[in-house]
C-alpha positions as CSV (number, residue, x, y, z in Angstrom):
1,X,-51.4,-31.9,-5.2
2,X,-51.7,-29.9,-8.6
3,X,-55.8,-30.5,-7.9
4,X,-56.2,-28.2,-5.2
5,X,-56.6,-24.5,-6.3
6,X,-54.8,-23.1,-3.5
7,X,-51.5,-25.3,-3.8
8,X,-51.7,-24.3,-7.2
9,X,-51.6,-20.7,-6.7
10,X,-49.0,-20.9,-3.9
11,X,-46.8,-23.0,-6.2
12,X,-47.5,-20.4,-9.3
13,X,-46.4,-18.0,-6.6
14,X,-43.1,-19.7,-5.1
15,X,-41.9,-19.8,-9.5
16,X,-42.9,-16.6,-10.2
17,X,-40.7,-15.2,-7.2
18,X,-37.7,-17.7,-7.9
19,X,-38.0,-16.3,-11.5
20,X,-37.8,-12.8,-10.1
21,X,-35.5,-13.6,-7.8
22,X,-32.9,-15.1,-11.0
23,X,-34.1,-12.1,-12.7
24,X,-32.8,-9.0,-10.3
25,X,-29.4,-11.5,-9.4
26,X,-28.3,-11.4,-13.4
27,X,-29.1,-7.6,-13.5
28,X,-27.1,-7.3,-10.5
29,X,-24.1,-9.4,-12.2
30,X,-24.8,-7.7,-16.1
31,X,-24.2,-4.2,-13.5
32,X,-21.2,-5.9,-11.9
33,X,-19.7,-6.8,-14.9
34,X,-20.0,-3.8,-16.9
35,X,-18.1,-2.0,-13.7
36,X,-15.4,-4.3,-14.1
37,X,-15.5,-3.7,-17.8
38,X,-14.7,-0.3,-17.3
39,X,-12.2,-0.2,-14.7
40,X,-10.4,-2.5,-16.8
41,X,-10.4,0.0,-19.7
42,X,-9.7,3.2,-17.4
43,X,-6.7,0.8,-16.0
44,X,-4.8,0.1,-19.2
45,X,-5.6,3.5,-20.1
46,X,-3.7,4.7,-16.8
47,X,-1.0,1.8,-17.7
48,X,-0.3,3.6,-21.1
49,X,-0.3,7.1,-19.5
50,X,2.3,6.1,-17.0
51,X,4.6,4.6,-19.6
52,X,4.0,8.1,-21.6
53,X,4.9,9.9,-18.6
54,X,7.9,7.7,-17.6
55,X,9.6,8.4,-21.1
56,X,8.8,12.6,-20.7
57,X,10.3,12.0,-17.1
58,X,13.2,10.4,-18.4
59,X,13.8,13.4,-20.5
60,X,13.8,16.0,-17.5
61,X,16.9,17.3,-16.0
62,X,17.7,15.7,-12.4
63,X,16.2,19.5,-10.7
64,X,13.2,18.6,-12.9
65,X,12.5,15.3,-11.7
66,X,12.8,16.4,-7.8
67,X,10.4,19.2,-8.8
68,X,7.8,17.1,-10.4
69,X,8.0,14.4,-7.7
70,X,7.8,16.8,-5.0
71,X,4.5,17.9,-6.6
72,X,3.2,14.4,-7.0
73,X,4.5,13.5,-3.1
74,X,2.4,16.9,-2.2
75,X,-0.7,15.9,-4.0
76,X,-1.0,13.0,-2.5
77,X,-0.6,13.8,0.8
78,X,-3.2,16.4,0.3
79,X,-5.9,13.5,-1.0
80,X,-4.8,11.7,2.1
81,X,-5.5,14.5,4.5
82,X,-9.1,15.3,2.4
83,X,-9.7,11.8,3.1
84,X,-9.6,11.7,6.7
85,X,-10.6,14.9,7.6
86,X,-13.9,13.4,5.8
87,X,-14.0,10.4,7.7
């Protein structure tokens, strides 16, 4: 079947495609990795920030605390609102 020039060609073809095929899917996972790479990072970072923040909270008088969540409570609820008025 190799013989024929035109089954040659179309086979040539048919690799050549699977090879770019392979090619585009590990560039898609090398992309989707480095993504989880990073959210990883920013995630332990955010871990070690909350435990920083838990031991300054701990510290606060009890006013202080009801003052700082009542911000937190707020800014959420405004993120919430942003997000569906933009839906």
């Amino acid at each position: 079947m190799m013989d024929r020039p035109a089954a040659r060609i179309i086979i040539e073809q048919v690799r050549f495609f699977r090879l770019l095929v392979r090619y585009i899917y590990l560039h898609v996972v090398y992309i989707y990795l480095h993504i989880k790479y990073y959210l990883l990072k920013a995630a332990g970072a955010a871990l070690i920030e909350a435990v920083k923040m838990e031991c300054c909270i701990k510290s606060l008088s009890k006013e202080d605390r009801v003052i700082f969540a009542t911000c937190i409570a707020v800014s959420i609820y405004i993120l919430i609102l942003i997000t569906l008025i933009r839906m």
